[in-house]
Every structure is written in structure tokens, then in C-alpha cells.
ZAKOL-849571 format. One record per residue (C-alpha): residue number from 1; x, y, z; residue in one letter. Coordinates in steps of 0.25 Angstrom, whole numbers. Example, Ala and Ser with C-alpha at 12.3 -4.5 7.8 and 13.67 -1.06 7.14 Angstrom:
2
{1; {49; -18; 31}; 'A'}
{2; {55; -4; 29}; 'S'}
***
This chain:
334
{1; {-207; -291; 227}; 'X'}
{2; {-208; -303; 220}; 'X'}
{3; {-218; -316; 226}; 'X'}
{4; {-219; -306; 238}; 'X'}
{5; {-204; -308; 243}; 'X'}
{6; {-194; -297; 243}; 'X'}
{7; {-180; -300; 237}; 'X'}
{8; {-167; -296; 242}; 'X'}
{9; {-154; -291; 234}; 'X'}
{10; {-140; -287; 238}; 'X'}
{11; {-138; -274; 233}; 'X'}
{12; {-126; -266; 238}; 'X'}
{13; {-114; -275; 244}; 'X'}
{14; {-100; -268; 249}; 'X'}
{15; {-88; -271; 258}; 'X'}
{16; {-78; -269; 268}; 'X'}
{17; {-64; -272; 268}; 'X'}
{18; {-53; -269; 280}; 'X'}
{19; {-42; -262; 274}; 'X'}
{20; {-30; -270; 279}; 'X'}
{21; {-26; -282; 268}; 'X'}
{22; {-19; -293; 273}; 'X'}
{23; {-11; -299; 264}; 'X'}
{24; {-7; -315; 265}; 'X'}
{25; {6; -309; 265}; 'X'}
{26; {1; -303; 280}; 'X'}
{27; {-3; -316; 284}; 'X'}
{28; {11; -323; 280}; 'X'}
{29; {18; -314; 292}; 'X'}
{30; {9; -319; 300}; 'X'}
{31; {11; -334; 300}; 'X'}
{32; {18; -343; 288}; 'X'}
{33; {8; -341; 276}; 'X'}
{34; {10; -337; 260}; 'X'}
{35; {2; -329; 254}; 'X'}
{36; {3; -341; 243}; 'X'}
{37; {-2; -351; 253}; 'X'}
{38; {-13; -342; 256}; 'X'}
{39; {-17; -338; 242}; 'X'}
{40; {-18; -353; 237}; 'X'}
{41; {-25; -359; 251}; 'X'}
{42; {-37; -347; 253}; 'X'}
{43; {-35; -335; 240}; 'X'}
{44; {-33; -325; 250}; 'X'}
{45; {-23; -315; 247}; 'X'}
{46; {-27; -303; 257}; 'X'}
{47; {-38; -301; 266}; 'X'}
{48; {-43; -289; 274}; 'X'}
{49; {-40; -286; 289}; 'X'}
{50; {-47; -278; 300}; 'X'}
{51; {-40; -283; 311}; 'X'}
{52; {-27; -293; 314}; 'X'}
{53; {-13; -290; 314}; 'X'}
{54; {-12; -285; 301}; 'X'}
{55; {-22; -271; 304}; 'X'}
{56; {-18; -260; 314}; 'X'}
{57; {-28; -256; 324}; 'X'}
{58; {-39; -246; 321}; 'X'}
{59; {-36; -232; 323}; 'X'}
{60; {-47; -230; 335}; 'X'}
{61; {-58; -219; 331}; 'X'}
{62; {-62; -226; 320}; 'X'}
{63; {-74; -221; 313}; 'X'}
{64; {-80; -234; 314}; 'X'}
{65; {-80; -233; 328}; 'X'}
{66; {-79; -244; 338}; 'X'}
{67; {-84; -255; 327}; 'X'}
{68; {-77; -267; 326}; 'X'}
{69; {-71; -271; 314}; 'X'}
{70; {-81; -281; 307}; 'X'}
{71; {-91; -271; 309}; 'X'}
{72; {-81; -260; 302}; 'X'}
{73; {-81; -268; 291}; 'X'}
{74; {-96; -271; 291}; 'X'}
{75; {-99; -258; 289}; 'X'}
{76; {-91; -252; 280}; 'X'}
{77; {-96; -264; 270}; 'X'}
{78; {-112; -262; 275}; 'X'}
{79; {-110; -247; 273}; 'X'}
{80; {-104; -248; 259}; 'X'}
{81; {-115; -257; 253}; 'X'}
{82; {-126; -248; 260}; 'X'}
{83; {-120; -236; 253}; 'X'}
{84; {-117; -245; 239}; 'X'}
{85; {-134; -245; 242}; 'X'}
{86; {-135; -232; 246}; 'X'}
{87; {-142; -234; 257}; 'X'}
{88; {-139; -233; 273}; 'X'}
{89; {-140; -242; 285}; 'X'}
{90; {-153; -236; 288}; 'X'}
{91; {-159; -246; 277}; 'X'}
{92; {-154; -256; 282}; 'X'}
{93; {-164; -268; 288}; 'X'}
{94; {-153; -278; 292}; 'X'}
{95; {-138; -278; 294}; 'X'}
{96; {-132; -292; 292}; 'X'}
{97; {-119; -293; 298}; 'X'}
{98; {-110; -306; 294}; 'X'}
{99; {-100; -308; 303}; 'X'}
{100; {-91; -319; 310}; 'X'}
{101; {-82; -308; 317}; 'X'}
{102; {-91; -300; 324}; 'X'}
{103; {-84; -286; 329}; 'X'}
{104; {-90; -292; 345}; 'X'}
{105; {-98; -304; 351}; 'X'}
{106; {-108; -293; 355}; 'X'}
{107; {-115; -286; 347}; 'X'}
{108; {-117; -291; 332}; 'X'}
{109; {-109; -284; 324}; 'X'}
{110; {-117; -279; 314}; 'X'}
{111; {-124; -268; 325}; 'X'}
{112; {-111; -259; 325}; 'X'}
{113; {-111; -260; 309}; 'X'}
{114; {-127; -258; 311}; 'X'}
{115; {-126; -245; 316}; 'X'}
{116; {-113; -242; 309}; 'X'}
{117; {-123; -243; 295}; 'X'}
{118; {-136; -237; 303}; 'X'}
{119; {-144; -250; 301}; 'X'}
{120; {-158; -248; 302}; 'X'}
{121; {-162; -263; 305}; 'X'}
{122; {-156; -275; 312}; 'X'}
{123; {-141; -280; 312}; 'X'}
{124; {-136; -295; 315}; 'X'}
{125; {-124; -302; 313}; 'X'}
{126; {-122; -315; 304}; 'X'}
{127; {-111; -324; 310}; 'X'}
{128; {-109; -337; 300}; 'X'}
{129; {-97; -334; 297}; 'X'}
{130; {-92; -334; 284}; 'X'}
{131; {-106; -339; 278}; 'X'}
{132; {-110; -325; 285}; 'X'}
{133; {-113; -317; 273}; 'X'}
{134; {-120; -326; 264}; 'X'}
{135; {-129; -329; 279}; 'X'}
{136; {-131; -313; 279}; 'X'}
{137; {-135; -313; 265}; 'X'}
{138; {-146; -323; 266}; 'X'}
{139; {-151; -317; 279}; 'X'}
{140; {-153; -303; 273}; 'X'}
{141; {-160; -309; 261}; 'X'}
{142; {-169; -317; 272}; 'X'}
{143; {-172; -302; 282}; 'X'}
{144; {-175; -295; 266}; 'X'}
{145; {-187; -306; 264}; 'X'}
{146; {-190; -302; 278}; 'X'}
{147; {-193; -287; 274}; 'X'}
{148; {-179; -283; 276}; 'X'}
{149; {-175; -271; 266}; 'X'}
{150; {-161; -271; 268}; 'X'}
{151; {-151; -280; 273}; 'X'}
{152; {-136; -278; 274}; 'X'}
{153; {-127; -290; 275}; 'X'}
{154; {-112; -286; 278}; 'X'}
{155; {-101; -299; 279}; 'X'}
{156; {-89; -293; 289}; 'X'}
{157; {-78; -299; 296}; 'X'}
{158; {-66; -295; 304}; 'X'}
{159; {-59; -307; 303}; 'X'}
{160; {-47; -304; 306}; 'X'}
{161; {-50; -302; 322}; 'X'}
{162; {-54; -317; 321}; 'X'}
{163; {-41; -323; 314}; 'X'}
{164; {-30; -331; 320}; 'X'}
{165; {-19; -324; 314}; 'X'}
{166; {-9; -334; 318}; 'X'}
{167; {-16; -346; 311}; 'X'}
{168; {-10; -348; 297}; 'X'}
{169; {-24; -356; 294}; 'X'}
{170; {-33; -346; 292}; 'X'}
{171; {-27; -333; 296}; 'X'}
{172; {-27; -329; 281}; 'X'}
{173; {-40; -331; 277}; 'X'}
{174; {-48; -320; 285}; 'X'}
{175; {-50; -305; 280}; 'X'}
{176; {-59; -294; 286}; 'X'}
{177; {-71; -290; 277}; 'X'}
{178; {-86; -285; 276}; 'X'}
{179; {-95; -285; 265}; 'X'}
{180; {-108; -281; 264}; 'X'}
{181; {-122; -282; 255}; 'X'}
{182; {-135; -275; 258}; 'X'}
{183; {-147; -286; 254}; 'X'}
{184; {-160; -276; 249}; 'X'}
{185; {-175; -279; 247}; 'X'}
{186; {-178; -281; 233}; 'X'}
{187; {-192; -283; 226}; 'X'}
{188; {-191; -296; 219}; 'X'}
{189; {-184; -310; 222}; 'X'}
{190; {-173; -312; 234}; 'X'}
{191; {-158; -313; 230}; 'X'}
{192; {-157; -324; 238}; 'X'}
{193; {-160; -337; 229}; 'X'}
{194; {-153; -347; 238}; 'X'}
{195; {-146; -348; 251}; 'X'}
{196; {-141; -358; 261}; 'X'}
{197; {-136; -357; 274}; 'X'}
{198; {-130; -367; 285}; 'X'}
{199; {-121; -371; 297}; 'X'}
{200; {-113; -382; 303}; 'X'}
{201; {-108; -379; 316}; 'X'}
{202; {-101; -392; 318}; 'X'}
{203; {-91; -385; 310}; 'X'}
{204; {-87; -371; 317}; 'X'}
{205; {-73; -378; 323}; 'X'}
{206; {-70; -376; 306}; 'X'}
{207; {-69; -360; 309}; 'X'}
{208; {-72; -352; 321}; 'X'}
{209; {-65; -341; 331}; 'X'}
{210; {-67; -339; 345}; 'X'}
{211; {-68; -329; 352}; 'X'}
{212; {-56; -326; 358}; 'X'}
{213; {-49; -337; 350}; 'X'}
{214; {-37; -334; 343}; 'X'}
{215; {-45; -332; 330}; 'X'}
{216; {-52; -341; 318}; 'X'}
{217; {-48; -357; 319}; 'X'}
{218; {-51; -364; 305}; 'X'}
{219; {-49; -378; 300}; 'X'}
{220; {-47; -374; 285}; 'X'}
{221; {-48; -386; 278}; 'X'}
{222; {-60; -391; 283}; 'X'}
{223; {-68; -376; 282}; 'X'}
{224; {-63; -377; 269}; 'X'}
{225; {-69; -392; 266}; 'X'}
{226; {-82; -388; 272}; 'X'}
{227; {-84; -375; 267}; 'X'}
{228; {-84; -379; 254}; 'X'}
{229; {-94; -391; 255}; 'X'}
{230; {-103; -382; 264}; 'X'}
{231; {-104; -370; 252}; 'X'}
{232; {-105; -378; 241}; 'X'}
{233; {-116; -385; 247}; 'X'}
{234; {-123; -372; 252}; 'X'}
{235; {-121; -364; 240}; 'X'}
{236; {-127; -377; 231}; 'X'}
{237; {-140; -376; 240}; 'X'}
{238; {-142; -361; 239}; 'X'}
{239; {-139; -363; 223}; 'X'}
{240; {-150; -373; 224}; 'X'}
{241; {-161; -366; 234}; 'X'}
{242; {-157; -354; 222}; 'X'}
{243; {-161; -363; 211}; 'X'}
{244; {-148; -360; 203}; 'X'}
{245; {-135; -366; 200}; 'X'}
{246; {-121; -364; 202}; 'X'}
{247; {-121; -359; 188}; 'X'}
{248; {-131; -349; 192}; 'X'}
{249; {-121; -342; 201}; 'X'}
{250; {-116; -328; 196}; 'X'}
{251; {-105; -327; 208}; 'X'}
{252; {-103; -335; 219}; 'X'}
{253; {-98; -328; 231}; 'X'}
{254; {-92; -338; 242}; 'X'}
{255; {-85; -334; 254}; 'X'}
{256; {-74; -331; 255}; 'X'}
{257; {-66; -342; 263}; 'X'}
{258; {-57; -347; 252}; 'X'}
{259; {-53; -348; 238}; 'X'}
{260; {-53; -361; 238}; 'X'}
{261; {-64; -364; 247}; 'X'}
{262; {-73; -354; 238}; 'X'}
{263; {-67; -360; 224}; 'X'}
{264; {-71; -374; 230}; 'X'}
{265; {-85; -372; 232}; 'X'}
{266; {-86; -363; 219}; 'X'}
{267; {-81; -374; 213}; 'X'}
{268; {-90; -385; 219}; 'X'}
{269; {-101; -374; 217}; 'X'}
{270; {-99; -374; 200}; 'X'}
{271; {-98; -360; 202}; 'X'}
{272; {-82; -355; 193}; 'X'}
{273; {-73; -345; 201}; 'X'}
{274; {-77; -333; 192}; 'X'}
{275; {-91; -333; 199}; 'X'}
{276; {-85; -334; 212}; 'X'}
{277; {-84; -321; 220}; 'X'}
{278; {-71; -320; 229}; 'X'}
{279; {-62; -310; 236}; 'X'}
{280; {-55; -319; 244}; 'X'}
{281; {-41; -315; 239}; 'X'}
{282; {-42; -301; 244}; 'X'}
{283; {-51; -302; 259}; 'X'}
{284; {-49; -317; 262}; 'X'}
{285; {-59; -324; 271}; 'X'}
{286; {-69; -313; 275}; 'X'}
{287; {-79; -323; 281}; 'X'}
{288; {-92; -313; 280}; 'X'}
{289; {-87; -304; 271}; 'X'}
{290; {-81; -312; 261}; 'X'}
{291; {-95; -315; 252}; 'X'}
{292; {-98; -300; 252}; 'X'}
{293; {-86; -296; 249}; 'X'}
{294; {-85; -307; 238}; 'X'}
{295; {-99; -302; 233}; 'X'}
{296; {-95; -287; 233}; 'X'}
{297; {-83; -291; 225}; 'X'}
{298; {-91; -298; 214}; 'X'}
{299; {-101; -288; 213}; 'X'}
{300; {-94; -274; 213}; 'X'}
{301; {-85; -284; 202}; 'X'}
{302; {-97; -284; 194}; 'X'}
{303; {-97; -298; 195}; 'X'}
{304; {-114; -299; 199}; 'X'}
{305; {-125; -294; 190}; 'X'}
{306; {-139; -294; 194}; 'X'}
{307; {-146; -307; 192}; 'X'}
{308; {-132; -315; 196}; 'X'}
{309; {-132; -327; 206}; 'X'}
{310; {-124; -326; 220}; 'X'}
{311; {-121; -338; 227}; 'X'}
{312; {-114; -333; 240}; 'X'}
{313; {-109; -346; 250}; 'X'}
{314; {-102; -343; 261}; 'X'}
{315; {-96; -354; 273}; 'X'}
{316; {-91; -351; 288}; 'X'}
{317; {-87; -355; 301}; 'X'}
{318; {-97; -363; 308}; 'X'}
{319; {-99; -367; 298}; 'X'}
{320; {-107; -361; 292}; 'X'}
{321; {-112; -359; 276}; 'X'}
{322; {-121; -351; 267}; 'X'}
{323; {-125; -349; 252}; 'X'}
{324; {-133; -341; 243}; 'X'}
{325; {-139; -339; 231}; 'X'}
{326; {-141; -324; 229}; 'X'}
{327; {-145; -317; 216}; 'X'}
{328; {-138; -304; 213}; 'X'}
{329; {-146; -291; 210}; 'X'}
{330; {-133; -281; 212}; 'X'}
{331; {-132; -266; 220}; 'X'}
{332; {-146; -257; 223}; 'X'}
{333; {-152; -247; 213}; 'X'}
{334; {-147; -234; 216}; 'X'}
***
């Protein structure tokens, strides 16, 4: 321990992807769409599907029993990254479960995963939507300098049980995902240098869902106008509660909304495209998922060495919006 506090590091990270991919050639048989139009407006190409009209019911029986899909996914990502660690659900304090497409109202999702992963501690779910993960990751490093030992923070959506499939808007953007990273106690200095968190709920007619609506409603051009004022912003005050500069930053790992809307506030940011982390060609619009799953990318690519600056930003319906500064330490001791 350093100055009596006790540090946190991410030391395992895994994922979880459906296996049905969903081509923007898909998409085009279901309203009048390109897959150029698509490409050029977003940088989605394919995306990841548990549900919709492109996947075949489940054979019942399952395995996985009577779990709904979000949580499927959350636990074959969780239980990756605590095997990677070589550990079990049973050393687990607290399971952090980001979500904005709960498997039910009631309970949290994250219970079923819970049990599924043996959980020795607590379980609750995150819901700021797409700023969900980077929320999580900020709140495990917040219960670690509590006296937590271990913390697991899994991002996971079903997004495709919440998509209007007949709205030529949007329906293209969303893809079914999990990604997970467990958050240790480590002797010495937190990871977490920086970080900034906030809401505006004047602006949930942006981007929501009802329930039993027909599916998500978005007004695009104005998500995408505030979104990128909101990060840039956010990410600038973590930067600057972190004592460092865009320079500083190793790999920046923003959601993944958009190509455009990602290459904007990289750009506004100082921070060049090759240390920007994305996947967004291949899962599309994860919400939750799309940080982790950016950040596994980036690190099972080799692009992360211990000592390297992550700056993770991340913006959602609600709106809502987070940032931070974290320093990377790379996977457990064996």
C-alpha cells in the first residue's frame, strides 16, 4: 500500500459475442438501404445478433437454462475473464452489471449471471446506457478503495429485442455484445487518475425505448451534435483531474456509437486515429459492451504495455456521459 490507500488494476478482460452476424447486406432486405450508404454514414459493416428476424429460436433445453439473453452473454464473457485470472466466482466481492436491455423489469439481471458465476458477494446492475461501462469501471475502483478485493465489471446487451427493425434510421447501428474485466486490489497507487461522470435528463427524447413501444426512437443528427460536445468536454476534465495531456494518452477507447462520431472527438480531443481503439466495423453499436470489447481488442493486439495511459469516454441515452483516465498495468501474475 502506498500513503495508506490501496490501488486497483484491471487484470483479466474477456468477451462474448452472439454467433449470428448480420451483414448490412441483411439489413438491405429489410428496407431500402446500401451497404455503401451504411459504411460511409456509421463504419458498420456487420454486427452481432441474438434475437430479431435474422436468428432462429433457441432449441429449448439449453444448457444455459431459463436465462435470458443479456445475461447468456454476460456470463460467458465474466467466466472467460475469471478463468484468463484463474480464479472463480467464489473470489468475487462485487459483480457489476452494465446494461440498458435488462433480460426483465424485475429482478436485476445481474442475479441470474450471479449465481450462474457462483458470486460470493453482492450484484447490481448499471443502467446509463451506453456511458454504462466506463460508470462501472469508475464505481469498481470506488468499492476497491472501500476494502473490496475483487470487482467484476461486464458491459452486455441484447439490443436487438429493443430495435425497430422497420426504421431505416437506426436499425443498422445496433449489435448484441458482452465484455467483461475484473478490477483487483493492488498494493500501491489506484489506476484510476481521472474521471468524470454526468447527466442531462432534458435530453432522454434524443434516444429511448418504451416498454412496449415498438423499439428504440432516435433523433440522429442532434445525438450526434451533442454527443460529441459532451465527450470532448468530459474526456478534457478527466485529462485534467489526471494531470496529463492528450499527448499523454496511449489509446483512447471511446464508445462505439459511430465512426464519425468517434473520429470527431479524437480529433477535437488531439488524440490521431492509430491510438484510437475500435471495433465498430465488425459489432456495430453495442452500447455497454462496446468499450470492453474495444479494450480487449487493443489489448489481446498487443497494442497496451504496462505504464500506458487509457482514456475511456463513453455517452448515452439520457443523456448521459462519462470519462476516464486509467493507467494500464496489463493481466495477473500467474
Amino acid at each position: 500500500m502506498a500513503n495508506g490507500i490501496t490501488g486497483c488494476a484491471i487484470t483479466s478482460w474477456a468477451t462474448a459475442l452472439p454467433e449470428q452476424i448480420v451483414t448490412n447486406f441483411d439489413i438491405m432486405t429489410l428496407f431500402d438501404t446500401s451497404d455503401q450508404w451504411i459504411v460511409e454514414r456509421t463504419g458498420i459493416r456487420q454486427r452481432r445478433a441474438a434475437d430479431g428476424p435474422f436468428v432462429h429460436p433457441a432449441p429449448s433445453g439449453s444448457p444455459e437454462g431459463g436465462m435470458g439473453t443479456t445475461a447468456k452473454l454476460a456470463t460467458r464473457a465474466a467466466s472467460s475473464a475469471l478463468e484468463k485470472a484463474g480464479l472463480t466466482g467464489r473470489e468475487v466481492d462485487l459483480l457489476l452489471l452494465c446494461t440498458t436491455s435488462s433480460d426483465q423489469l424485475v429482478p436485476a439481471t445481474s442475479s441470474p449471471v450471479a449465481h450462474a458465476l457462483s458470486i460470493r458477494g453482492g450484484a447490481m446492475d448499471i443502467n446509463a446506457a451506453c456511458a454504462g461501462f466506463t460508470y462501472g469501471l469508475i464505481t469498481a475502483a470506488s468499492f476497491i478503495g472501500a476494502g473490496a478485493e475483487r470487482v467484476l465489471v461486464v458491459g452486455a446487451e441484447t439490443l436487438s429485442r429493443i430495435t425497430n427493425w422497420h426504421d431505416r434510421t437506426n436499425a443498422f447501428l445496433f449489435g448484441d455484445a458482452a465484455g467483461a474485466v475484473l478490477v483487483e486490489a493492488v498494493p500501491g497507487d489506484t489506476s484510476l487518475l481521472g474521471w468524470d461522470i454526468g447527466v442531462d435528463g432534458s435530453l432522454v427524447e434524443l434516444c429511448y425505448a418504451d416498454h412496449g413501444g415498438t423499439g428504440m426512437a432516435m433523433r440522429g443528427q442532434e445525438v450526434f451534435r451533442r454527443a460529441v460536445r459532451i465527450t470532448v468536454e468530459s474526456a478534457s476534465k478527466s485529462l485534467e483531474r489526471a494531470k496529463v495531456g492528450p499527448s499523454d494518452i496511449a489509446l483512447f477507447v471511446p464508445h462505439q456509437a459511430n465512426s464519425r462520431i468517434m473520429s470527431a472527438i479524437a480529433e477535437r480531443l488531439g488524440i490521431p486515429g492509430e491510438r484510437t481503439a475500435s471495433v465498430i466495423e465488425e459489432t456495430g453499436n453495442t452500447s455497454s459492451a462496446s468499450i470492453p470489447l474495444a479494450l480487449a481488442a487493443a489489448a489481446d493486439a498487443g497494442r497496451l504495455t504496462p505504464g500506458d495511459l487509457v482514456l475511456f469516454a463513453g455517452f448515452g441515452a439520457g443523456m448521459t456521459w462519462g470519462s476516464a483516465v486509467w493507467r494500464w498495468t496489463g493481466a495477473r501474475a500467474s
